[in-house]
PDB file as gemmi writes it, atoms N, CA and C in Angstrom:
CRYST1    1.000    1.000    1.000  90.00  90.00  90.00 P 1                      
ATOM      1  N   UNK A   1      85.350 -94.092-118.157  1.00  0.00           N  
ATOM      2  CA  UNK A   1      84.461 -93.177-118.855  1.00  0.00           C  
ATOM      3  C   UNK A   1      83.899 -92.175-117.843  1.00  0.00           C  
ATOM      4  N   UNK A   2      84.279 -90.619-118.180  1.00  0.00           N  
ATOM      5  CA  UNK A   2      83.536 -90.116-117.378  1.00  0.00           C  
ATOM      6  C   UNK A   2      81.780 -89.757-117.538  1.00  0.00           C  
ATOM      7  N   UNK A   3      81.045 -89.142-116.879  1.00  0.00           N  
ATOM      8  CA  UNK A   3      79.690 -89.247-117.344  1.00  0.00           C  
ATOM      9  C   UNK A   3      79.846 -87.575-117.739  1.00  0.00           C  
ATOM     10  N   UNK A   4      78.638 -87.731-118.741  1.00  0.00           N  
ATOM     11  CA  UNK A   4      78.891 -86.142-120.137  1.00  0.00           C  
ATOM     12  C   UNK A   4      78.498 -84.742-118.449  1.00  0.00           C  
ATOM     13  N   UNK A   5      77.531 -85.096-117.552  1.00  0.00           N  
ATOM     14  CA  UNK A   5      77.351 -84.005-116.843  1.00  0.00           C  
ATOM     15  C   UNK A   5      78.592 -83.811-115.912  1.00  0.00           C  
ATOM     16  N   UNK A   6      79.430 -84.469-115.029  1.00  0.00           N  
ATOM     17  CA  UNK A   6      80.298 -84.412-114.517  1.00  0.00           C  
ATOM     18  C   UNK A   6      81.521 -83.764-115.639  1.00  0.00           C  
ATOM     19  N   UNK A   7      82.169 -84.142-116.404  1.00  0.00           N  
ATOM     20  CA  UNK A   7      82.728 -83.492-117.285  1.00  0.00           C  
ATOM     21  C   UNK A   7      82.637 -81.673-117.602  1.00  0.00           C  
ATOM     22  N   UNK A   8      80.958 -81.619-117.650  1.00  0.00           N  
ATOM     23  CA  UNK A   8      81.081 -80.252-117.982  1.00  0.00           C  
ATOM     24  C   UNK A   8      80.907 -79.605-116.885  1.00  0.00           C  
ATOM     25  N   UNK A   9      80.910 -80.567-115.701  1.00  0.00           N  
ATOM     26  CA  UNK A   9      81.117 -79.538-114.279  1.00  0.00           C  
ATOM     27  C   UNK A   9      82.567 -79.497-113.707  1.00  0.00           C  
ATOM     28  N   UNK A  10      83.323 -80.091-114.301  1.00  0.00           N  
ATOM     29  CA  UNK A  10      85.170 -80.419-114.187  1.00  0.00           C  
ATOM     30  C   UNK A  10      85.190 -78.938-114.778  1.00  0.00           C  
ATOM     31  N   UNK A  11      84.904 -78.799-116.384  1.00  0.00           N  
ATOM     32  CA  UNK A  11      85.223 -77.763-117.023  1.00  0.00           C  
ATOM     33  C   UNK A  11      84.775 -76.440-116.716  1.00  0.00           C  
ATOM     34  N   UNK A  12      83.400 -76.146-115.973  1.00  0.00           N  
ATOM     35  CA  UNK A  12      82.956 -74.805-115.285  1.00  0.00           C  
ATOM     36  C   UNK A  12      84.474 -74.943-113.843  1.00  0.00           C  
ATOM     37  N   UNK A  13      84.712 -75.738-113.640  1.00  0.00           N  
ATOM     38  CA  UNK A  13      85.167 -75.409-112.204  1.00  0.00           C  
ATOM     39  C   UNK A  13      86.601 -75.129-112.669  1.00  0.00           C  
ATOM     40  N   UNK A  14      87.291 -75.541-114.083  1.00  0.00           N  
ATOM     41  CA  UNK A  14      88.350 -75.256-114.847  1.00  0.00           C  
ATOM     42  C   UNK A  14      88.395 -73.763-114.903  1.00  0.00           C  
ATOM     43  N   UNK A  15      87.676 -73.384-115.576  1.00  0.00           N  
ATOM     44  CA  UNK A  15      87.270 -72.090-116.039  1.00  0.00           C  
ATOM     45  C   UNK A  15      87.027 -71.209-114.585  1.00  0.00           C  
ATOM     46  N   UNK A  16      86.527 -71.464-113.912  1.00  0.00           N  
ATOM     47  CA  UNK A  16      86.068 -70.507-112.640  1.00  0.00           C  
ATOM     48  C   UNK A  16      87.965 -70.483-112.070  1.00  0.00           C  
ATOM     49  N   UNK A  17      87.997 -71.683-112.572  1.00  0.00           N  
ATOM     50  CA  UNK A  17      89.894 -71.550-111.249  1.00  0.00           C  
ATOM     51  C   UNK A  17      90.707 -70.252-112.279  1.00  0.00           C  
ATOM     52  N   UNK A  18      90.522 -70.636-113.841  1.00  0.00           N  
ATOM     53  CA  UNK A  18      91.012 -69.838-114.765  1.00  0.00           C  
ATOM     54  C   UNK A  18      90.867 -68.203-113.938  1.00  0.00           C  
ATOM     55  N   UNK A  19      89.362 -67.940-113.838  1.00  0.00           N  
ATOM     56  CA  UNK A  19      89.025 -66.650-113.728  1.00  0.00           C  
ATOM     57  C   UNK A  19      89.794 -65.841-112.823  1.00  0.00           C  
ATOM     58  N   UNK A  20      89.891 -66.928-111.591  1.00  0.00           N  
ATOM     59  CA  UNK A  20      90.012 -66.823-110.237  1.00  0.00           C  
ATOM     60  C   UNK A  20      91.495 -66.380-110.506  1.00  0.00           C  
ATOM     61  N   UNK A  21      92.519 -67.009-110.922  1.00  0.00           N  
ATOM     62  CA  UNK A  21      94.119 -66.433-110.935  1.00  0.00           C  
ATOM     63  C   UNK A  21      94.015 -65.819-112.060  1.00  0.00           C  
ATOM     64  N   UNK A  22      92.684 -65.217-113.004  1.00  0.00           N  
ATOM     65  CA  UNK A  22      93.645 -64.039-113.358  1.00  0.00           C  
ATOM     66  C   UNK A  22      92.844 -62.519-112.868  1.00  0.00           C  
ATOM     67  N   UNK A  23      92.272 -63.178-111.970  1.00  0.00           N  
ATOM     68  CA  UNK A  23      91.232 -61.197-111.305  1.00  0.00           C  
ATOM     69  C   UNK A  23      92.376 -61.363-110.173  1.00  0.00           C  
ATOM     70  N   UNK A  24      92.698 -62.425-109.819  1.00  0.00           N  
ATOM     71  CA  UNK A  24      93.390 -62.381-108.287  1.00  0.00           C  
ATOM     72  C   UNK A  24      94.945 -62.351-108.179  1.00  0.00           C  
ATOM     73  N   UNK A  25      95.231 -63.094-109.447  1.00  0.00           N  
ATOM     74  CA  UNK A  25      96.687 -63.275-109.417  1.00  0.00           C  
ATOM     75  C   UNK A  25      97.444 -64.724-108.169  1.00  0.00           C  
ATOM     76  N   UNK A  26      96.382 -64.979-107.705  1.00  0.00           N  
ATOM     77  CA  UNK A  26      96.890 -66.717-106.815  1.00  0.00           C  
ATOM     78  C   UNK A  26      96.145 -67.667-106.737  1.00  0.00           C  
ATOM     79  N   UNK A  27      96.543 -68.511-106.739  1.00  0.00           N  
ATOM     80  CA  UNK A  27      95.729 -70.196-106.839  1.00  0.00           C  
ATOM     81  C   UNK A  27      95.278 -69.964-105.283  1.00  0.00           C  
ATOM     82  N   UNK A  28      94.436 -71.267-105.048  1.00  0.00           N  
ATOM     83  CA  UNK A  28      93.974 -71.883-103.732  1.00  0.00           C  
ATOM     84  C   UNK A  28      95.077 -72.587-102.985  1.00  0.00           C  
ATOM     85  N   UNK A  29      96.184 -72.462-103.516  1.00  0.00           N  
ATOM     86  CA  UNK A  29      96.867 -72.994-102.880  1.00  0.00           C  
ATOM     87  C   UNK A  29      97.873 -71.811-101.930  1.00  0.00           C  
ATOM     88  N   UNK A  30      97.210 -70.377-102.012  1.00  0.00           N  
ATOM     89  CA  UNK A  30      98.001 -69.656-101.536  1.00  0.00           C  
ATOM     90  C   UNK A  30      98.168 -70.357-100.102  1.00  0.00           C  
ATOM     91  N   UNK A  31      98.626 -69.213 -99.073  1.00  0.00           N  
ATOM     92  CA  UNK A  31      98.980 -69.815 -97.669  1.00  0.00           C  
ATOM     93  C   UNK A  31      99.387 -68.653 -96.893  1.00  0.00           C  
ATOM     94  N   UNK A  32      98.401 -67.329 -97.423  1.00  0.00           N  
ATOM     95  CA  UNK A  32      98.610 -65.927 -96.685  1.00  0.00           C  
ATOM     96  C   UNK A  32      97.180 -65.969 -95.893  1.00  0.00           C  
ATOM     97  N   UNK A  33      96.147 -66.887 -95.524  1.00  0.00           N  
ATOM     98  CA  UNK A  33      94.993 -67.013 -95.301  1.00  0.00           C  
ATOM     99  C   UNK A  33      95.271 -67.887 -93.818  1.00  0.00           C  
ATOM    100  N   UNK A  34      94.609 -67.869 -93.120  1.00  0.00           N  
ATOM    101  CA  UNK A  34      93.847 -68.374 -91.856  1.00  0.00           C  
ATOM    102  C   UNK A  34      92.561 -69.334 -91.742  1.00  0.00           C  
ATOM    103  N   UNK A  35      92.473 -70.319 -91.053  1.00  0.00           N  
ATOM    104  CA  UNK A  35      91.733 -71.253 -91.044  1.00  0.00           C  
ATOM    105  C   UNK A  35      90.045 -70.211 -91.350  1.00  0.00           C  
ATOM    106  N   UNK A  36      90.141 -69.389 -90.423  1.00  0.00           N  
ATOM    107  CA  UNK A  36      88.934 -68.520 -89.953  1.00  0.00           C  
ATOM    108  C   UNK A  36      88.604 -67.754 -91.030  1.00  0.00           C  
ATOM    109  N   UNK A  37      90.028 -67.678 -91.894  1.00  0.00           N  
ATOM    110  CA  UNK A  37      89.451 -66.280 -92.843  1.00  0.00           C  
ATOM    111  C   UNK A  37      89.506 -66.747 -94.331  1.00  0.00           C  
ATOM    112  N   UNK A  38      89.736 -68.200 -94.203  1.00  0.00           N  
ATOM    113  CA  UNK A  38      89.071 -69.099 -95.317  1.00  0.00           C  
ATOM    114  C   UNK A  38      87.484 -69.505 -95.045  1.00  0.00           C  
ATOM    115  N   UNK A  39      87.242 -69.863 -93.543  1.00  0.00           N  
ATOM    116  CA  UNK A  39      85.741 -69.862 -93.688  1.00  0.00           C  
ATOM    117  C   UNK A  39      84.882 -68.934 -93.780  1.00  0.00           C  
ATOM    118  N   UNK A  40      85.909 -67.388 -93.028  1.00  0.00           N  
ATOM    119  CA  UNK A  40      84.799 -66.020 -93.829  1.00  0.00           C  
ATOM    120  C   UNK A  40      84.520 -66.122 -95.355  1.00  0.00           C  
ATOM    121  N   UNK A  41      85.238 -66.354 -95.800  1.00  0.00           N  
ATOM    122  CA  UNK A  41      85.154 -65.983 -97.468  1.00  0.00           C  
ATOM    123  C   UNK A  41      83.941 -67.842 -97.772  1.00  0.00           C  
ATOM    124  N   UNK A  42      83.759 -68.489 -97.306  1.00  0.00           N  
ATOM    125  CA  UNK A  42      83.028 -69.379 -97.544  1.00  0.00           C  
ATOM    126  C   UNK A  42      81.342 -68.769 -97.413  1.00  0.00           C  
ATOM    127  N   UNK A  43      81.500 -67.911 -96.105  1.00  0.00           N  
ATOM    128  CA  UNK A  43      80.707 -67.741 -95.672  1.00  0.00           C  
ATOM    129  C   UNK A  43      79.876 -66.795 -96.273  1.00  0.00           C  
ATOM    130  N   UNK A  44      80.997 -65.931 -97.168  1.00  0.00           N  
ATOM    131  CA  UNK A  44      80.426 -64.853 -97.835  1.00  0.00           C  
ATOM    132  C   UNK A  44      79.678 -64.999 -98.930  1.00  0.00           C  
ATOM    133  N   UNK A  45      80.574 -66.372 -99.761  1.00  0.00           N  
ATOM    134  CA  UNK A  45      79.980 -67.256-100.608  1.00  0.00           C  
ATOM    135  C   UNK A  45      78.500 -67.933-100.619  1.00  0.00           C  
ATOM    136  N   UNK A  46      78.158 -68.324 -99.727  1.00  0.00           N  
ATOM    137  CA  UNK A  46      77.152 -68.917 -99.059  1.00  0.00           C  
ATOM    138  C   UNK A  46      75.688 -67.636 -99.239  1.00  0.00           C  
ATOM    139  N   UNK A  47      76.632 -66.413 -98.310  1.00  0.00           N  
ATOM    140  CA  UNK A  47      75.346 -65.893 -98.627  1.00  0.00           C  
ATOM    141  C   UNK A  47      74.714 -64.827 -99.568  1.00  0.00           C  
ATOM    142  N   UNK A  48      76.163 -64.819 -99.947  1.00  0.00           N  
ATOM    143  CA  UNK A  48      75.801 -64.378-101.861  1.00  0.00           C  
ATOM    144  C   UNK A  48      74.644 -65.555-102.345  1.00  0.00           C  
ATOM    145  N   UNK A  49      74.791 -66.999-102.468  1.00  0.00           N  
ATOM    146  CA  UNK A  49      74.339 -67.709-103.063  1.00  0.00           C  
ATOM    147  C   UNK A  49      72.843 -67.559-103.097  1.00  0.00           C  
ATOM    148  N   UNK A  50      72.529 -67.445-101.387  1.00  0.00           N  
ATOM    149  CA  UNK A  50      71.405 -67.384-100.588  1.00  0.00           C  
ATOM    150  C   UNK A  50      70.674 -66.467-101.215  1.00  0.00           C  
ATOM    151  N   UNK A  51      71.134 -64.873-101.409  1.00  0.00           N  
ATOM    152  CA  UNK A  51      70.466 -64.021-101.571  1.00  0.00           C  
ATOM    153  C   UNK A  51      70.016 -63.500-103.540  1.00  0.00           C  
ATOM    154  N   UNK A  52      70.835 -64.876-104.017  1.00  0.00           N  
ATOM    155  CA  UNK A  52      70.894 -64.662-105.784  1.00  0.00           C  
ATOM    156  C   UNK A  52      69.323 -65.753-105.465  1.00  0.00           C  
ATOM    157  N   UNK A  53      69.555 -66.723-104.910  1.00  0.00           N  
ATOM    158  CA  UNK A  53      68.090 -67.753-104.828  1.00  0.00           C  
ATOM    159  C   UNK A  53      66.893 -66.882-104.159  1.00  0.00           C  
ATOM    160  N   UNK A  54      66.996 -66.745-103.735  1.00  0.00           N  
ATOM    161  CA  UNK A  54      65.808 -65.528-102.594  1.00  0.00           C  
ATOM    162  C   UNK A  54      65.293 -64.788-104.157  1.00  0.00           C  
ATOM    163  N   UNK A  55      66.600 -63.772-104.586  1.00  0.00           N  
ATOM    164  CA  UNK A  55      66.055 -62.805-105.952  1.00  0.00           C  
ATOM    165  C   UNK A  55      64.946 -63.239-106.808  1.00  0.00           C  
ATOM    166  N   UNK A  56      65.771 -64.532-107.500  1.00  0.00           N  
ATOM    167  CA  UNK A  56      65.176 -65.288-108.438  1.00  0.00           C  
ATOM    168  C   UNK A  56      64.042 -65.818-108.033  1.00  0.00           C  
ATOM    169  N   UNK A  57      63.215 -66.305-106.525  1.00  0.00           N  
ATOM    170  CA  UNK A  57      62.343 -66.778-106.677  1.00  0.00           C  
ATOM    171  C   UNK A  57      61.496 -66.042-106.456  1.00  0.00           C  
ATOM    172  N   UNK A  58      61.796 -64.717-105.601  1.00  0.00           N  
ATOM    173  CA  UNK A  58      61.259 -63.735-105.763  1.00  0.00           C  
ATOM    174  C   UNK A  58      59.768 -63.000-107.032  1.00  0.00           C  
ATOM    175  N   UNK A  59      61.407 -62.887-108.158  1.00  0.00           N  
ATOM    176  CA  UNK A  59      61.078 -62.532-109.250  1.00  0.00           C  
ATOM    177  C   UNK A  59      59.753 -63.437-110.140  1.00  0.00           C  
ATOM    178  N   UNK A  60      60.174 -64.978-109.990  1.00  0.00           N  
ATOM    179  CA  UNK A  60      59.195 -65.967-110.504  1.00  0.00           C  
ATOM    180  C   UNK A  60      57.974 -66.058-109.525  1.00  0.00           C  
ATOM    181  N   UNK A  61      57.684 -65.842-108.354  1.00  0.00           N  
ATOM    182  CA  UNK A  61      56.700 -65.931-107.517  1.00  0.00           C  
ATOM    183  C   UNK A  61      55.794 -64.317-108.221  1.00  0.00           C  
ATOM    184  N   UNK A  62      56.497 -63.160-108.426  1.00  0.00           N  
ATOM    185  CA  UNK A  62      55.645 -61.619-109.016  1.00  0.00           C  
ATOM    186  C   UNK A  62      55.361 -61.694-110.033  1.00  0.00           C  
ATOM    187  N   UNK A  63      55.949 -63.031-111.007  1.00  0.00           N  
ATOM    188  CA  UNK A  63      55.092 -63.040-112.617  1.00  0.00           C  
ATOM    189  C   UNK A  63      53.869 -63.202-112.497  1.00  0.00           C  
ATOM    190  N   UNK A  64      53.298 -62.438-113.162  1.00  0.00           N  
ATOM    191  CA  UNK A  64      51.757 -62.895-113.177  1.00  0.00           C  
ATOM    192  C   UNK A  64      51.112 -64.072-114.203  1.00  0.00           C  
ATOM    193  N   UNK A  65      51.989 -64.797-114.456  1.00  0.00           N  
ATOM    194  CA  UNK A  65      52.319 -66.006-115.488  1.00  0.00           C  
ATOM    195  C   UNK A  65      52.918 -67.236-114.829  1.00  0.00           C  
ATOM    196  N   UNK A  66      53.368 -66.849-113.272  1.00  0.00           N  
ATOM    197  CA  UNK A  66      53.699 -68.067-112.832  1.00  0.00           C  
ATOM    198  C   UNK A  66      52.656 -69.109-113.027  1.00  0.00           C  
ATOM    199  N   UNK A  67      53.291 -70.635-113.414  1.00  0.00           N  
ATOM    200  CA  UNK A  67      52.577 -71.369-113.851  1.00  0.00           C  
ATOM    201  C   UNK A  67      52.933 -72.950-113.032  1.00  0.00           C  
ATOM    202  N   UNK A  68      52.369 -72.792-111.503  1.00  0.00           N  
ATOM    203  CA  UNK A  68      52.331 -73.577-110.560  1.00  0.00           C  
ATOM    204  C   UNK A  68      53.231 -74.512-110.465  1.00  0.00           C  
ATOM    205  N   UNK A  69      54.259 -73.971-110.739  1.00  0.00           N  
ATOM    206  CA  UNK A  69      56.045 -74.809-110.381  1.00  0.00           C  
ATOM    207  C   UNK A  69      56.428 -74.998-111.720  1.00  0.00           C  
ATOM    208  N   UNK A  70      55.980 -75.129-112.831  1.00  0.00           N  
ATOM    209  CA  UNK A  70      56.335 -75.266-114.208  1.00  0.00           C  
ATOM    210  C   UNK A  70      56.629 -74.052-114.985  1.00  0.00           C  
ATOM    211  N   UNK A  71      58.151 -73.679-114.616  1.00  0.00           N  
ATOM    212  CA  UNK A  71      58.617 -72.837-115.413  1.00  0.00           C  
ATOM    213  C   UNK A  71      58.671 -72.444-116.985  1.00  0.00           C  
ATOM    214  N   UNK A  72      59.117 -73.592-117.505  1.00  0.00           N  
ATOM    215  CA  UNK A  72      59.368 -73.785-119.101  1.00  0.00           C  
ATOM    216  C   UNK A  72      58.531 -74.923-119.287  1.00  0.00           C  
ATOM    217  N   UNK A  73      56.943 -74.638-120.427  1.00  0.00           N  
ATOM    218  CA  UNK A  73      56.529 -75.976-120.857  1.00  0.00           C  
ATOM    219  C   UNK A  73      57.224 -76.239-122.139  1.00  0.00           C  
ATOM    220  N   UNK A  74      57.138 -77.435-122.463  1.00  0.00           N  
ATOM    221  CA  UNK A  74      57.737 -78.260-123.783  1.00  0.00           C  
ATOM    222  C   UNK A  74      57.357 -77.346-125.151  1.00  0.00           C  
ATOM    223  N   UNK A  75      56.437 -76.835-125.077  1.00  0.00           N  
ATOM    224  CA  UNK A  75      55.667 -75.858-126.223  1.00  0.00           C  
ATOM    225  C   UNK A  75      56.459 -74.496-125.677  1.00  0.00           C  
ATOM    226  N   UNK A  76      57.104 -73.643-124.329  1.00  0.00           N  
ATOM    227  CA  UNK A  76      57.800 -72.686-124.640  1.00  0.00           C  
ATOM    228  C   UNK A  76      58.829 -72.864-124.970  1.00  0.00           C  
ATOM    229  N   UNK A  77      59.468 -74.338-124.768  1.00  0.00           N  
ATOM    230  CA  UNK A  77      60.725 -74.314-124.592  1.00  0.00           C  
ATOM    231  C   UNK A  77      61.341 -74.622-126.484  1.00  0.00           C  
ATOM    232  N   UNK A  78      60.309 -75.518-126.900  1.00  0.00           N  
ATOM    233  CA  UNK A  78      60.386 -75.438-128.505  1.00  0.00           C  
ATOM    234  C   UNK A  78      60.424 -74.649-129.309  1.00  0.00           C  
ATOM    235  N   UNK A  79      59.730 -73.474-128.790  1.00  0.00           N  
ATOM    236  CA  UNK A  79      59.392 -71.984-129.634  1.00  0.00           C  
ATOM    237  C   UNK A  79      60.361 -71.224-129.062  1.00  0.00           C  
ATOM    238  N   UNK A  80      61.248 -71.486-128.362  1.00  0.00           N  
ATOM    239  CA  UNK A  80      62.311 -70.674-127.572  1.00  0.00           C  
ATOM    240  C   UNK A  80      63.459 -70.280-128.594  1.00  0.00           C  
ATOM    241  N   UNK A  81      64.217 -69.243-128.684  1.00  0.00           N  
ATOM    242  CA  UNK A  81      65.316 -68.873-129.927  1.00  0.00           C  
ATOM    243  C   UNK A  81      66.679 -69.247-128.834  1.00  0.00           C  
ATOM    244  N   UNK A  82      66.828 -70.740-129.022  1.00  0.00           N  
ATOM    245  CA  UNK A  82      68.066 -71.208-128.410  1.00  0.00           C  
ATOM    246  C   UNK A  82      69.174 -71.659-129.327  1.00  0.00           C  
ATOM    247  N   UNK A  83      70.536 -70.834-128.616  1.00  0.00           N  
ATOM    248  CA  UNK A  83      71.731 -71.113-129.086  1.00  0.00           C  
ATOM    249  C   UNK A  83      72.366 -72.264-128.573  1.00  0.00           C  
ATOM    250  N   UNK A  84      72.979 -72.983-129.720  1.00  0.00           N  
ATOM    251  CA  UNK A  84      73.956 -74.078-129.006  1.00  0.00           C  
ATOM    252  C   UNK A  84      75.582 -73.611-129.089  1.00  0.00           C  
ATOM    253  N   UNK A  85      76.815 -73.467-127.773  1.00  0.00           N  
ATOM    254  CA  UNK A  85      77.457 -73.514-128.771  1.00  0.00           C  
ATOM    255  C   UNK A  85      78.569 -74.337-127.255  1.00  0.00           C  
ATOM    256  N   UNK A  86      79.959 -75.143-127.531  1.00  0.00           N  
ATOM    257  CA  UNK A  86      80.483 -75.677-126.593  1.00  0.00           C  
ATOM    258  C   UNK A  86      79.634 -76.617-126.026  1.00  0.00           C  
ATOM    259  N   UNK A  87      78.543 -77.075-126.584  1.00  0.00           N  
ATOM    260  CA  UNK A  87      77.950 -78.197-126.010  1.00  0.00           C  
ATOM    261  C   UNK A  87      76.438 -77.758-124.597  1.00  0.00           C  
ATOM    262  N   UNK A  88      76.240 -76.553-125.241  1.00  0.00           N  
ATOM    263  CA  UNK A  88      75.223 -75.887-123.850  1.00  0.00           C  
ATOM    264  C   UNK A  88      74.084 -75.184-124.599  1.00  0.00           C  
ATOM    265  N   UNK A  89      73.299 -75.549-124.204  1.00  0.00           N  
ATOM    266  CA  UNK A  89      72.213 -74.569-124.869  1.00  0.00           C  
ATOM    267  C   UNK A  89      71.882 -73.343-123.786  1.00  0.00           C  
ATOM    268  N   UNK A  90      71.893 -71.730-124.974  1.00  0.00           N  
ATOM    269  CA  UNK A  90      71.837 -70.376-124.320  1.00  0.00           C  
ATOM    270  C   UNK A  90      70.027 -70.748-125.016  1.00  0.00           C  
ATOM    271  N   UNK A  91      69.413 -69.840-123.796  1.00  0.00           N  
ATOM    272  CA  UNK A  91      68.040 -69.476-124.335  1.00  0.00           C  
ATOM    273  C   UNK A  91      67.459 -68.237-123.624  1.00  0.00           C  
ATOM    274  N   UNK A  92      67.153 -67.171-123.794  1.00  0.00           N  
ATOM    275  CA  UNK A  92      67.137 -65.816-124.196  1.00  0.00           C  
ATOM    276  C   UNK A  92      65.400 -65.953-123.279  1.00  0.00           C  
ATOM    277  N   UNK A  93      65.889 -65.826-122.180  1.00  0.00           N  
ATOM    278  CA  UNK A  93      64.313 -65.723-121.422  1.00  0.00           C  
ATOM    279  C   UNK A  93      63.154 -65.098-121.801  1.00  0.00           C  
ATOM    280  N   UNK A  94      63.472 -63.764-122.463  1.00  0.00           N  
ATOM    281  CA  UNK A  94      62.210 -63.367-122.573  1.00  0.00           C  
ATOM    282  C   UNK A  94      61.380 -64.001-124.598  1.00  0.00           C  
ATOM    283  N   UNK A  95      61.529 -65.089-124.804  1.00  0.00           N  
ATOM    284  CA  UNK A  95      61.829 -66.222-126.026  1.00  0.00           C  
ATOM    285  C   UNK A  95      60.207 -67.275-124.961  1.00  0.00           C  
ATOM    286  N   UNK A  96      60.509 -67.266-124.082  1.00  0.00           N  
ATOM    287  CA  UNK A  96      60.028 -68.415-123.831  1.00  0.00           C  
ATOM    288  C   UNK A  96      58.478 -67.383-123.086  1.00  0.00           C  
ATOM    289  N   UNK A  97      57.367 -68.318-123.360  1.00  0.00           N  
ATOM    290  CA  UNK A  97      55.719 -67.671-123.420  1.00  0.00           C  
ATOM    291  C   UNK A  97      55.284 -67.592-121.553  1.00  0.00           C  
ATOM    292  N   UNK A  98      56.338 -67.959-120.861  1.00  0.00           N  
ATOM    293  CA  UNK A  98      56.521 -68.041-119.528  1.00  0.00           C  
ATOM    294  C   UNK A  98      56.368 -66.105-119.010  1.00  0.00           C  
ATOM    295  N   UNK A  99      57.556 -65.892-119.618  1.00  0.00           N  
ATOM    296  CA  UNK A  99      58.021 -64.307-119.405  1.00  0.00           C  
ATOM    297  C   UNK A  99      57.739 -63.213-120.416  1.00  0.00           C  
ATOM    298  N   UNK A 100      56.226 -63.511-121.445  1.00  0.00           N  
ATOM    299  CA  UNK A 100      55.891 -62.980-122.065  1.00  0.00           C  
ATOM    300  C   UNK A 100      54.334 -62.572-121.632  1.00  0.00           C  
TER     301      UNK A 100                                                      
END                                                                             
């Protein structure tokens, strides 16, 4: 049995490989790459990641609604206009009394 969160992280990483051969046209298994210039592109990865986390906390630290580490309470998150669909709930940030 697999567990339901692992599963839907098999299937994002399905989908990301999907994306990946068709913007790029080659799997990970190419072999036109270099030890060094597989870890550039890691590296680049990395600090893309870095600088999307930096944004975001950014952004939540200038609300004037930040609400001392508690992003979503149970009362925004109920009144929130959330979609289910594939097994994920979408919820429409500015829905929730956080970013209002």
């Amino acid at each position: 049995m697999i567990d339901k969160v692992v599963r839907e992280v098999l299937e994002k990483f399905k989908e990301r490989s999907d994306a990946g051969i068709k913007k790029y046209g080659v799997t990970l298994e190419r072999e036109d790459l270099n030890l060094v210039e597989w870890l550039t592109h890691l590296q680049e990865e990395l600090m893309d990641a870095t600088l999307y986390i930096h944004k975001l906390r950014s952004e939540l630290k200038q609300s004037p609604n930040f609400p001392d580490g508690h992003i979503i309470t149970k009362e925004s998150w109920d009144n929130a206009d959330k979609i289910t669909q594939d097994g994920f709930v979408y919820v429409k940030f500015n829905d929730l009394s956080f970013y209002k």
